[in-house]
ZAFI-284313 format. One record per residue (C-alpha): residue number from 1; residue in one letter; x, y, z. Coordinates in pm, whole numbers. Last residue first. Example, Ala and Ser with C-alpha at 12.3 -4.5 7.8 and 13.67 -1.06 7.14 Angstrom:
# residues 2
+-----+-----+--------+--------+--------+
!   n ! res !      X !      Y !      Z !
+-----+-----+--------+--------+--------+
!   2 !   s !   1367 !   -106 !    714 !
!   1 !   a !   1230 !   -450 !    780 !
+-----+-----+--------+--------+--------+
END
This chain:
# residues 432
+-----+-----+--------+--------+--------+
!   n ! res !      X !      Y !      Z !
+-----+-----+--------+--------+--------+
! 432 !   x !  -4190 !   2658 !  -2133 !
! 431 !   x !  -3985 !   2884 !  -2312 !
! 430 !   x !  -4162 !   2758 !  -2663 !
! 429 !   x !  -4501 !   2929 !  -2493 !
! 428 !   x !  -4725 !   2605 !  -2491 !
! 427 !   x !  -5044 !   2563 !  -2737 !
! 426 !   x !  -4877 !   2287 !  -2923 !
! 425 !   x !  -4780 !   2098 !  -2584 !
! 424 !   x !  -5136 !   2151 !  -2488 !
! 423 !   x !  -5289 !   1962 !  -2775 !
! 422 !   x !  -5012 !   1706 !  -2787 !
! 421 !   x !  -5129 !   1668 !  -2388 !
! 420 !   x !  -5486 !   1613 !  -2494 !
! 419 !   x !  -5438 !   1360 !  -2713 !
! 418 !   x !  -5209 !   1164 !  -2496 !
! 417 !   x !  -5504 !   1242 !  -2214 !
! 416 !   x !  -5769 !   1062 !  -2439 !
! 415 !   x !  -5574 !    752 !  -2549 !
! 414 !   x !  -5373 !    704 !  -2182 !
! 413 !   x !  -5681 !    765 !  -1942 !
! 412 !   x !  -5946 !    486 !  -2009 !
! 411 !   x !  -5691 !    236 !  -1916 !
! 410 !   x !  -5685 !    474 !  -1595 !
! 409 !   x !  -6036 !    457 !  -1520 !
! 408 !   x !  -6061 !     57 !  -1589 !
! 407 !   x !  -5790 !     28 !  -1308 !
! 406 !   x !  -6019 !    228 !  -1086 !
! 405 !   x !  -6296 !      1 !  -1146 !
! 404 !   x !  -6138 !   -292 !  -1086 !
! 403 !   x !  -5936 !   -150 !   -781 !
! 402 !   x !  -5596 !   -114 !   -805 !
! 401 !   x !  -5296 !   -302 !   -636 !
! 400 !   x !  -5018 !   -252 !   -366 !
! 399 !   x !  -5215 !     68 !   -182 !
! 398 !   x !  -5095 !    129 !    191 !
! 397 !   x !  -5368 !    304 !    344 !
! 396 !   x !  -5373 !    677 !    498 !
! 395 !   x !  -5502 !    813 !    237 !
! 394 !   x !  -5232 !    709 !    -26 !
! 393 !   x !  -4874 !    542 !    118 !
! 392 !   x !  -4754 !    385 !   -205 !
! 391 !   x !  -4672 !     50 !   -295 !
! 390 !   x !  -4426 !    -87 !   -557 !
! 389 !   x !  -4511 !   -177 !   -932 !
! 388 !   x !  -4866 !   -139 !   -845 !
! 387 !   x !  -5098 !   -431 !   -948 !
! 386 !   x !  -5382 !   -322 !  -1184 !
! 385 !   x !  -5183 !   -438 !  -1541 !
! 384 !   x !  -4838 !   -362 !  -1566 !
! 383 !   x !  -4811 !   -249 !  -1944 !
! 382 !   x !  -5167 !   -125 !  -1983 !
! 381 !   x !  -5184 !     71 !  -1625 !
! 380 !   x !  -4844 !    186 !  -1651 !
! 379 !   x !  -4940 !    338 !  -2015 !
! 378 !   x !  -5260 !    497 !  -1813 !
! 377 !   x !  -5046 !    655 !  -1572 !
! 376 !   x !  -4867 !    802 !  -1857 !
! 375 !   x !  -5175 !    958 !  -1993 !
! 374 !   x !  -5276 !   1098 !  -1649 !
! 373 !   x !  -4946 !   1244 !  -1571 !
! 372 !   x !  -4950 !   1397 !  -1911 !
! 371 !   x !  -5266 !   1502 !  -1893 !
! 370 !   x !  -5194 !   1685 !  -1566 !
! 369 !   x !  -4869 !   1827 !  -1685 !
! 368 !   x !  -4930 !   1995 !  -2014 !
! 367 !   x !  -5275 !   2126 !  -1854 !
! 366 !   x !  -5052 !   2345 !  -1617 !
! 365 !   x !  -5357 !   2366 !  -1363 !
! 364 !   x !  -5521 !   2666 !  -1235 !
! 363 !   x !  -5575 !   2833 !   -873 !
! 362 !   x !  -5309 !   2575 !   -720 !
! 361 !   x !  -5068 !   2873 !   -602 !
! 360 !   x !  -4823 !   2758 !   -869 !
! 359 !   x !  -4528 !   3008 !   -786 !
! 358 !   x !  -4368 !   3154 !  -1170 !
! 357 !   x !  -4373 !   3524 !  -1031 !
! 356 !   x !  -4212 !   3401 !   -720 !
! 355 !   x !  -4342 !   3568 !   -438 !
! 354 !   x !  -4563 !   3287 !   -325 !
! 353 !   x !  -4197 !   3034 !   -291 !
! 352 !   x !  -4092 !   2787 !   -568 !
! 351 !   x !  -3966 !   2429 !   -443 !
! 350 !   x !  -4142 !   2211 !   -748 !
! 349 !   x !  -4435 !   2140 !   -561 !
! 348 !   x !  -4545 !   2400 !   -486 !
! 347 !   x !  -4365 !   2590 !   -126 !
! 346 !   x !  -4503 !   2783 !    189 !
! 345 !   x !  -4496 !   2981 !    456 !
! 344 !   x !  -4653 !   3034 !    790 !
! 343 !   x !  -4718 !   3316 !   1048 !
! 342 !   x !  -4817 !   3287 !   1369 !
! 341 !   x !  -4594 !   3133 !   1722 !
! 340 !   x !  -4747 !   2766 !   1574 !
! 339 !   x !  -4681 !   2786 !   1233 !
! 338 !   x !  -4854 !   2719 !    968 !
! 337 !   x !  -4807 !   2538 !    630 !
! 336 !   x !  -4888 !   2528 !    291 !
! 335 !   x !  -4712 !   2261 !     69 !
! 334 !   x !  -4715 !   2264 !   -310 !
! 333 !   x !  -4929 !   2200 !   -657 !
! 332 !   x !  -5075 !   1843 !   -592 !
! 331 !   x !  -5149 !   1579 !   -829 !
! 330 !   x !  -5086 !   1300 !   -679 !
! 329 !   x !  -4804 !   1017 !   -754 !
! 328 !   x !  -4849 !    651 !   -671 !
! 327 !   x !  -5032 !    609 !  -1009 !
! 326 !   x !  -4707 !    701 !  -1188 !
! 325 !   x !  -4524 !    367 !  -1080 !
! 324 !   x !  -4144 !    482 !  -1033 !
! 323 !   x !  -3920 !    536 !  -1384 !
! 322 !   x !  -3620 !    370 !  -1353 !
! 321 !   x !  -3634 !     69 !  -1577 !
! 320 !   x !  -3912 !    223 !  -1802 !
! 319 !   x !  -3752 !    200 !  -2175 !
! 318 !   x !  -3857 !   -125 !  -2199 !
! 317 !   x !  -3640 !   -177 !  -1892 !
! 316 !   x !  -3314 !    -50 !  -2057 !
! 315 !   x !  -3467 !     93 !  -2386 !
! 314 !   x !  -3272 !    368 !  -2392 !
! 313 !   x !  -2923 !    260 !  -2340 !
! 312 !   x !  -3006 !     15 !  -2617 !
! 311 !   x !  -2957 !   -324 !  -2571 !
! 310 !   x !  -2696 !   -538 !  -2770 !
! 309 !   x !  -2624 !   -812 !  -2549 !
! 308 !   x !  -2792 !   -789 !  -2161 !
! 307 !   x !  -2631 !  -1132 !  -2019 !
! 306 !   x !  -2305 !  -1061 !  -2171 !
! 305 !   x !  -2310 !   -660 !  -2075 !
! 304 !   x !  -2368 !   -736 !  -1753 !
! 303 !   x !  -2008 !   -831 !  -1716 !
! 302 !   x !  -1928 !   -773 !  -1311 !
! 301 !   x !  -2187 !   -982 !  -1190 !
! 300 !   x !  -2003 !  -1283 !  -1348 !
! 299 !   x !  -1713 !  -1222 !  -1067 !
! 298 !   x !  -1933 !  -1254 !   -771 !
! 297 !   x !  -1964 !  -1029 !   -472 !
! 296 !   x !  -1877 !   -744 !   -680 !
! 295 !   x !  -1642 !   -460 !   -752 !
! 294 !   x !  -1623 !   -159 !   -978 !
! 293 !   x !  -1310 !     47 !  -1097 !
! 292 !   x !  -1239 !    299 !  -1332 !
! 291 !   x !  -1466 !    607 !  -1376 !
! 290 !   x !  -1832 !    426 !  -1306 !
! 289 !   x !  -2111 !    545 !  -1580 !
! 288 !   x !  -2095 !    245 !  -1774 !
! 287 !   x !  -2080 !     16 !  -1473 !
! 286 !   x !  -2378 !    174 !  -1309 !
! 285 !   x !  -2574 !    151 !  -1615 !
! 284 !   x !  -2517 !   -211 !  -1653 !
! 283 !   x !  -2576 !   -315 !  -1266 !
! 282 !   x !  -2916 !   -105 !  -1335 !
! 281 !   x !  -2949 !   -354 !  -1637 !
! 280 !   x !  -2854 !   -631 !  -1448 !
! 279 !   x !  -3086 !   -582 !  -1161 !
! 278 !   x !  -3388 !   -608 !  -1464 !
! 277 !   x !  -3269 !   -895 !  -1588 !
! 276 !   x !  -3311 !  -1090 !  -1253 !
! 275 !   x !  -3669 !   -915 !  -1207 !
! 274 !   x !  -3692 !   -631 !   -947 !
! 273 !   x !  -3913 !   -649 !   -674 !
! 272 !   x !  -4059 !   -316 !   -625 !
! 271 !   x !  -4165 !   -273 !   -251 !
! 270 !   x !  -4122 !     70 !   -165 !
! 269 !   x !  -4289 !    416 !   -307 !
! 268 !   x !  -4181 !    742 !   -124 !
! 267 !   x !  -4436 !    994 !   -174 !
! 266 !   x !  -4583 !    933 !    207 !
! 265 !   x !  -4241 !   1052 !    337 !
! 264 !   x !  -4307 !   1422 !    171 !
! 263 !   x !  -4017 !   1632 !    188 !
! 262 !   x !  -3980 !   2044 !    165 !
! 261 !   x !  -3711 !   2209 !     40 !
! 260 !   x !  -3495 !   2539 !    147 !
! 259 !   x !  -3227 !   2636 !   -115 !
! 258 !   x !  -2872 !   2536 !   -242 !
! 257 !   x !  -2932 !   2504 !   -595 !
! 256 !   x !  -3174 !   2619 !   -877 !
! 255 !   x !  -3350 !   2393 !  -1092 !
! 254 !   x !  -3706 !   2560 !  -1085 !
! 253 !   x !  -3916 !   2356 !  -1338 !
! 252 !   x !  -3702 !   2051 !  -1468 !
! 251 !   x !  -3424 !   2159 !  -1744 !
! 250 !   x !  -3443 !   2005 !  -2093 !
! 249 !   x !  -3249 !   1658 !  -2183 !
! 248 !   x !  -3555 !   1420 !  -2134 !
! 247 !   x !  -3706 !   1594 !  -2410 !
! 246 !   x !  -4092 !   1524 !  -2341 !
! 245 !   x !  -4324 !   1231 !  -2343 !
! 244 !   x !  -4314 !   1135 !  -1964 !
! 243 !   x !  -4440 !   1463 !  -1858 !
! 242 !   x !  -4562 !   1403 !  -1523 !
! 241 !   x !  -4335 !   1150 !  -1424 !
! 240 !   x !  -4045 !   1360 !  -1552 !
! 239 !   x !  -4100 !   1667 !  -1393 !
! 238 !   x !  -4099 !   1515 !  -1049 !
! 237 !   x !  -3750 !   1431 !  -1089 !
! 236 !   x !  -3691 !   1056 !  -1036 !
! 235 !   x !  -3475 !    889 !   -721 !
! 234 !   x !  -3366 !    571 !   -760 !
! 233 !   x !  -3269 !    444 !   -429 !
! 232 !   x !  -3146 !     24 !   -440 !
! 231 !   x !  -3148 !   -280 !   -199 !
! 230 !   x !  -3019 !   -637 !   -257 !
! 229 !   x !  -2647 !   -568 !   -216 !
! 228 !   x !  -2719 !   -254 !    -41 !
! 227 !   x !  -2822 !    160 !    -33 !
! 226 !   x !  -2734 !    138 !   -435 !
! 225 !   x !  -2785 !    510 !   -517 !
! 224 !   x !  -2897 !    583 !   -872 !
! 223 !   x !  -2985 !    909 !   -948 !
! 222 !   x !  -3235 !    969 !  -1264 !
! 221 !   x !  -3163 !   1223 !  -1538 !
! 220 !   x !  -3531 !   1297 !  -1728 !
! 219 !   x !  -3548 !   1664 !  -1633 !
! 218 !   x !  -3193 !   1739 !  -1635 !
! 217 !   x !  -3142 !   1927 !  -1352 !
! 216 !   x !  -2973 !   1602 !  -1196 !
! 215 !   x !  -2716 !   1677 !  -1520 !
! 214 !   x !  -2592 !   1410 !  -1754 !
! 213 !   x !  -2249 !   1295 !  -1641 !
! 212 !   x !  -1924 !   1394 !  -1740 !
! 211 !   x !  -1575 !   1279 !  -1629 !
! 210 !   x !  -1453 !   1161 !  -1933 !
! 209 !   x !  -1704 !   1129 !  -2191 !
! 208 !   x !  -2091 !   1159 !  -2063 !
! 207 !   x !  -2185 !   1522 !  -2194 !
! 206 !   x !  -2076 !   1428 !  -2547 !
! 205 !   x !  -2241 !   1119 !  -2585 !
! 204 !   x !  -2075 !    752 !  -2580 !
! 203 !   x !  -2246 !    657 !  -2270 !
! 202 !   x !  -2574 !    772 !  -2426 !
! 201 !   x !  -2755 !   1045 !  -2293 !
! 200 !   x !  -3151 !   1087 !  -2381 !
! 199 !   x !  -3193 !    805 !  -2161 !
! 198 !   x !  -3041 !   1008 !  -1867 !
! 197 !   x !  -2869 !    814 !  -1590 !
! 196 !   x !  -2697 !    887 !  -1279 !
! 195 !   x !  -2492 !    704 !  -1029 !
! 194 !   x !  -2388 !    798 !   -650 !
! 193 !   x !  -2167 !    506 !   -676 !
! 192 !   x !  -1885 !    655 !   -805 !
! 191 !   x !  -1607 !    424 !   -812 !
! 190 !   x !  -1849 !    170 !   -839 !
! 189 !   x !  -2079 !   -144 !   -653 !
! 188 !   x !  -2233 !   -426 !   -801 !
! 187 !   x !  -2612 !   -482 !   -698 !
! 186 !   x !  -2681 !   -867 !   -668 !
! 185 !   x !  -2783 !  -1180 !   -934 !
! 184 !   x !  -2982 !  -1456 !   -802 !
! 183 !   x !  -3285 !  -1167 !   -830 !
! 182 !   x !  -3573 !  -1244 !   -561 !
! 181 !   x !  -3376 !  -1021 !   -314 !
! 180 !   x !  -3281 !   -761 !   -582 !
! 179 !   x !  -3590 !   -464 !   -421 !
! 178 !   x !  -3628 !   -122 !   -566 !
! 177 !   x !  -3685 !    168 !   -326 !
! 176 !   x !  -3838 !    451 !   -505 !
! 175 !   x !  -3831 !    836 !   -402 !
! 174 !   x !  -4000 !   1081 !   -663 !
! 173 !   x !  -3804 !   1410 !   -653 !
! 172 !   x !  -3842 !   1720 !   -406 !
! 171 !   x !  -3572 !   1634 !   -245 !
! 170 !   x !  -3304 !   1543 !   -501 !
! 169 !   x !  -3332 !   1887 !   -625 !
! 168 !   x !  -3282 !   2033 !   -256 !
! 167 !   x !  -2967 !   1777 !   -162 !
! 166 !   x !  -2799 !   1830 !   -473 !
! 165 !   x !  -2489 !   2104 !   -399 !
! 164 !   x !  -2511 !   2034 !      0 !
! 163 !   x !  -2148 !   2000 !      8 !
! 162 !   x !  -2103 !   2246 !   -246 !
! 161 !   x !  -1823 !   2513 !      3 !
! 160 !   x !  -1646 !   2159 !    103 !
! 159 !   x !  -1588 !   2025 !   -254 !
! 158 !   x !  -1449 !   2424 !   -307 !
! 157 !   x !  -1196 !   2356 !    -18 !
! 156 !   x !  -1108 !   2040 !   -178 !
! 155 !   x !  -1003 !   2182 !   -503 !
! 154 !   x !   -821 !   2472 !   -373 !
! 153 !   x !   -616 !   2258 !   -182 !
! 152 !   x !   -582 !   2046 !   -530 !
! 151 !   x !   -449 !   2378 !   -674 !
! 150 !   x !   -691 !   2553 !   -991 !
! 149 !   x !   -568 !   2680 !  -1297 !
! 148 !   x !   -932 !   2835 !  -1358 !
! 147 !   x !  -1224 !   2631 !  -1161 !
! 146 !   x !  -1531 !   2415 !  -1298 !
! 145 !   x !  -1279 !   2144 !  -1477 !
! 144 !   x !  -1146 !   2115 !  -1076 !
! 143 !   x !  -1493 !   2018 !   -978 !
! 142 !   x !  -1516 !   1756 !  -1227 !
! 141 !   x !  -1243 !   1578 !  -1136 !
! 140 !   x !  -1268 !   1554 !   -820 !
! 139 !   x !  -1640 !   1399 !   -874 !
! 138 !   x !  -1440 !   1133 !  -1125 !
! 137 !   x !  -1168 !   1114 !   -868 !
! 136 !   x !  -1516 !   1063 !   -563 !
! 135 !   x !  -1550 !   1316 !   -339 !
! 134 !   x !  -1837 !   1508 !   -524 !
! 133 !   x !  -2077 !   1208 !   -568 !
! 132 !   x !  -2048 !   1123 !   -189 !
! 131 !   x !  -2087 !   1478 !   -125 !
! 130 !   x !  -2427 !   1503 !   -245 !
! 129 !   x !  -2522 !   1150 !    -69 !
! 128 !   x !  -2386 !   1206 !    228 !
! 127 !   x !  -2579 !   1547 !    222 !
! 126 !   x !  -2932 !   1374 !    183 !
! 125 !   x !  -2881 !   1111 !    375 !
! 124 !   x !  -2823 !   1283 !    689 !
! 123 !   x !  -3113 !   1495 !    679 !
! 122 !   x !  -3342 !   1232 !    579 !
! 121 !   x !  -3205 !    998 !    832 !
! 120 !   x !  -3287 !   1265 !   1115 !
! 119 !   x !  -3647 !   1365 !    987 !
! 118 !   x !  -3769 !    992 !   1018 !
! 117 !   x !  -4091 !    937 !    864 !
! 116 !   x !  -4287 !    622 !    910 !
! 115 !   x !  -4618 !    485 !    759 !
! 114 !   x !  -4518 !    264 !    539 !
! 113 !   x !  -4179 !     74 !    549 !
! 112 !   x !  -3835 !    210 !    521 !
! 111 !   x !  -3532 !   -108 !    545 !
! 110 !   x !  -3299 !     46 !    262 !
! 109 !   x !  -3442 !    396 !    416 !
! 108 !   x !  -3302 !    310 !    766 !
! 107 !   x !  -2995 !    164 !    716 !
! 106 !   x !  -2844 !    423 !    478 !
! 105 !   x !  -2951 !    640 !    746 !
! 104 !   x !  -2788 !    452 !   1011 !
! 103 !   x !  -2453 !    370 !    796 !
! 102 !   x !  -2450 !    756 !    762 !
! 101 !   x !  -2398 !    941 !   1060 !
! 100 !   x !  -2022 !    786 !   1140 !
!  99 !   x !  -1948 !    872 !    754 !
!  98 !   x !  -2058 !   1206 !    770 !
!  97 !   x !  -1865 !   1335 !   1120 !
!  96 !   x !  -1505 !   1131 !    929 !
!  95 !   x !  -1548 !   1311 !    607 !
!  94 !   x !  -1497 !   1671 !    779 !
!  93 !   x !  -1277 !   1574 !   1089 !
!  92 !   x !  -1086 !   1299 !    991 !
!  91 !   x !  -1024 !   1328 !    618 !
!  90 !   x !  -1079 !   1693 !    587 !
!  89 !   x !   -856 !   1741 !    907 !
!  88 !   x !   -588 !   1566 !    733 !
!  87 !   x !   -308 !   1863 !    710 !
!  86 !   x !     -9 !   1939 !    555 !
!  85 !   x !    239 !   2218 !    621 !
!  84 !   x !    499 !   2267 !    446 !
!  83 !   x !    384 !   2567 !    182 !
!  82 !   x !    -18 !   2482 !    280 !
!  81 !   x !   -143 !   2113 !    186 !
!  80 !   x !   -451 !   1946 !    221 !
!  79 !   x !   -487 !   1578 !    213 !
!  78 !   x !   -789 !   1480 !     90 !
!  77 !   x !   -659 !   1226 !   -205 !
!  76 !   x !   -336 !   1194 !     51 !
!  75 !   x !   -372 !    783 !    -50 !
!  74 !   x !   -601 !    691 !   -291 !
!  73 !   x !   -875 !    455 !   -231 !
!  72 !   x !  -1151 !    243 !   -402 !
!  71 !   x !  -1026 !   -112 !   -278 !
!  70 !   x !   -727 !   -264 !    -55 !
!  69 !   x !   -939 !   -222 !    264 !
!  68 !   x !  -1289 !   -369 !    111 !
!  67 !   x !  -1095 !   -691 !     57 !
!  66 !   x !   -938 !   -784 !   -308 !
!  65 !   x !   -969 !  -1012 !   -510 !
!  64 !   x !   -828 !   -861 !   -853 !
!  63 !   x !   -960 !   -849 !  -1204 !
!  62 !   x !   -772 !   -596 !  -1421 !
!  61 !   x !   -429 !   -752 !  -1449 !
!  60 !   x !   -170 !   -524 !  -1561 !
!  59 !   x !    -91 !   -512 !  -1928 !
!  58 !   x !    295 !   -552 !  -2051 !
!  57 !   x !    547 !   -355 !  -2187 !
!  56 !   x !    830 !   -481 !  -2278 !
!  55 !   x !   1221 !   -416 !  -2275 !
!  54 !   x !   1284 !   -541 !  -1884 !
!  53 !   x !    895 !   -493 !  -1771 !
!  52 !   x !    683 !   -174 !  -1815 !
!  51 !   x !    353 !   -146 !  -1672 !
!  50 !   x !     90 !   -141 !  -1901 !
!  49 !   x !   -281 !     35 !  -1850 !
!  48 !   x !   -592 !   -160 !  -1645 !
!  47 !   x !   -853 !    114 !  -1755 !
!  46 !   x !  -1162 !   -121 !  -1680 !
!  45 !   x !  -1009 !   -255 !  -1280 !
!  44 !   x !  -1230 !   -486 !  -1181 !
!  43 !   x !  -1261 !   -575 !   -791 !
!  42 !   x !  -1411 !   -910 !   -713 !
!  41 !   x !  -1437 !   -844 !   -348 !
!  40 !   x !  -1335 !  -1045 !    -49 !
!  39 !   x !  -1505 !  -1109 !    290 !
!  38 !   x !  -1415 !  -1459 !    257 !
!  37 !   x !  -1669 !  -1752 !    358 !
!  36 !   x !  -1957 !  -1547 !    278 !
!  35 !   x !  -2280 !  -1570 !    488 !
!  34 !   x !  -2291 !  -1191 !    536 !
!  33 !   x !  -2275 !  -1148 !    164 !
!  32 !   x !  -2047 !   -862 !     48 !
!  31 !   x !  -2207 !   -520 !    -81 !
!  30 !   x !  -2293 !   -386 !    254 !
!  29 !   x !  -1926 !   -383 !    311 !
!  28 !   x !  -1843 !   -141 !     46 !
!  27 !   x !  -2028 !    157 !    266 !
!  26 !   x !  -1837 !     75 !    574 !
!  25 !   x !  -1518 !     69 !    312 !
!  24 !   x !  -1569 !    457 !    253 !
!  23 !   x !  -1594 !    457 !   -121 !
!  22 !   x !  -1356 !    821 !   -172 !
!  21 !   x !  -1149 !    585 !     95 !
!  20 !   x !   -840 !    783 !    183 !
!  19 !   x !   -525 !    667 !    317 !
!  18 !   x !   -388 !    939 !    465 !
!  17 !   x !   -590 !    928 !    780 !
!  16 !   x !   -384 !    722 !   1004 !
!  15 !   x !   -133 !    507 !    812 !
!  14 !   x !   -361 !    260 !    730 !
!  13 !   x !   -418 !     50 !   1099 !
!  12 !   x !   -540 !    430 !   1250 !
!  11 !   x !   -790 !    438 !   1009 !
!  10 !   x !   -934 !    114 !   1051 !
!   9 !   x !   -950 !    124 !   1417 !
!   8 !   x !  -1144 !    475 !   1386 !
!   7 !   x !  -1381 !    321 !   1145 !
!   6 !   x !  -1427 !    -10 !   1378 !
!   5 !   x !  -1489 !    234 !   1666 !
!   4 !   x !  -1766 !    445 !   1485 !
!   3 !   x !  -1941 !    134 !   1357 !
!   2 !   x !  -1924 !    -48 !   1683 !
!   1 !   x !  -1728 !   -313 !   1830 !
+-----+-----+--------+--------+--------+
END
């Protein structure tokens, strides 16, 4: 049976499309094992509550074993209503045309090798992804905060109208694909499993109670999208990887929404295998930013916190555990391109247009940026040594490991460039 028909079967078994799945259970399924005996979840509820018994009150249990059908749903959470009348067609209609698209893109870029670029999967990913964040209670919830007195109709109509909401920012970021298949520990999977993570905010900060979450404008936020048990997107803001030693907290260069972006398959780095520790940290990070409820294929997954101790949000990873390998990321200021009838436009590489007063047209260089790229590829080079941490598509080659000589060139880089960058940063407007 296919993915479509097994959705559509689904549905129509749980009360037709009332029950809603803000973690659609195609998408929970690549969490379980396909070896496993019983295609059952260890599904942790963190805010368990009482329920009231006789003259007590008692806690509810918060570990369950549950199948992907029983978990991460609400039923009527997209049902619309008008006086009487109430209506699924977000569920079916709206939901149910992005979930039948996705499992193929989600496919695709947790299997993407060197050299390939597929247009389609990009442009399905993308907006699953965006509204994936949105449709989830937490993502709910945050939307209503954004509107005056607001009606859940009105709520869902204005998820609709910012169904695109990331999808340019998250393009013109640094794509990685890390690797858990040499970890005996697996990716969990949340409530909100579109995940993001700041090291300048700590789960106990101001913009991460309740429903918050640190920005994707946020030059150092990272996104977080587990594709699979053993596969994982982090997606970096350009910004960040060339300025390394700046406030993670202040706004990347042109942050604005819902506009035209341009792509670059060769930028995507693959091939990172992750260390056992190093899956438990991300499985950390995506429990402390989930609203309620995660699940796993084991029950010890769920409690990172007892491998990990007492480590500091921002030293996850040595203070690295996101960040993609700097030396797979050029220099270039934007995208010039012609078209075929005449004409032709183009973007730098931060999304801004040539009539933009602040458009890089690659005539000088921000010196803030190059030396800090440079400096920080140097770090990478001291901390990892010459091998790549995940290759990168680079003149037409797939580079896992520098040369001798080139490895010397960017030892050589971090002492002089640091130097130079605390220069420039000093000579920098203070709006910049």
């Amino acid at each position: 049976m296919s993915q479509k028909a097994n959705e559509a079967s689904h549905r129509k078994d749980s009360g037709g499309y009332r029950r809603n799945h803000y973690v659609p259970i195609w998408y929970q399924r690549r969490f379980l094992p396909l070896g496993m005996k019983e295609q059952k979840f260890q599904y942790l509820d963190l805010r368990p509550g009482k329920v009231v018994r006789g003259t007590r009150k008692i806690l509810r249990k918060d570990l369950m074993h549950w199948g992907p059908a029983r978990c991460f749903f609400k039923d009527d959470l997209y049902t619309t209503r008008w006086g009487k009348f109430e209506s699924t067609d977000i569920e079916q209609y709206f939901f149910g045309e992005v979930d039948n698209a996705a499992p193929a893109a989600l496919d695709y870029f947790a299997d993407f090798n060197h050299p390939s670029a597929n247009g389609r999967a990009l442009h399905v990913l993308l907006p699953y992804m965006s509204l994936q964040k949105l449709r989830t209670p937490k993502g709910l919830a945050m939307l209503e905060s954004t509107l005056r007195r607001p009606t859940k109709t009105q709520v869902l109509l204005r998820l609709q109208q910012l169904a695109h909401m990331y999808c340019a920012l998250w393009t013109e970021c640094i794509w990685s694909i890390a690797d858990a298949s040499q970890s005996a520990t697996k990716f969990i999977v949340s409530d909100h499993p579109v995940t993001v993570y700041n090291k300048g905010c700590f789960p106990a900060s101001r913009s991460c109670g309740r429903f918050g979450d640190p920005e994707i404008w946020q030059t150092g936020t990272h996104t977080i999208f587990p594709l699979s048990i053993d596969r994982c997107l982090i997606l970096t803001n350009l910004s960040w990887v060339r300025n390394f030693y700046t406030n993670p907290l202040k706004h990347r260069p042109h942050p604005e929404l819902f506009r035209d972006a341009m792509f670059d398959f060769m930028q995507i780095q693959v091939g990172r295998m992750l260390s056992e520790r190093e899956v438990i940290e991300i499985n950390h990070v995506v429990k402390c930013r989930a609203y309620r409820y995660i699940a796993a294929a084991e029950r010890e997954w769920l409690y990172p916190e007892r491998a990990l101790g007492n480590t500091r949000w921002d030293r996850l990873g040595d203070g690295l555990l996101f960040m993609p390998d700097p030396r797979g990321v050029t220099f270039t200021s934007g995208i010039v391109m012609g078209f075929k009838g005449g004409g032709g436009t183009a973007f730098d590489a931060y999304g801004r247009r040539p009539w933009q007063d602040d458009y890089d047209d690659g005539k000088g260089v921000d010196a803030v940026e190059w030396n800090g790229l440079h400096a920080f590829q140097g770090e990478f080079a001291r901390r990892y040594g010459p091998r790549r941490r995940g290759s990168s598509y680079e003149a037409h080659q797939i580079v896992t490991e520098d040369s001798e000589d080139y490895h010397r060139y960017h030892l050589q880089c971090e002492g002089r460039c640091k130097a130079l960058l605390r220069a420039a940063m000093r000579e920098r407007p203070a709006n910049k």
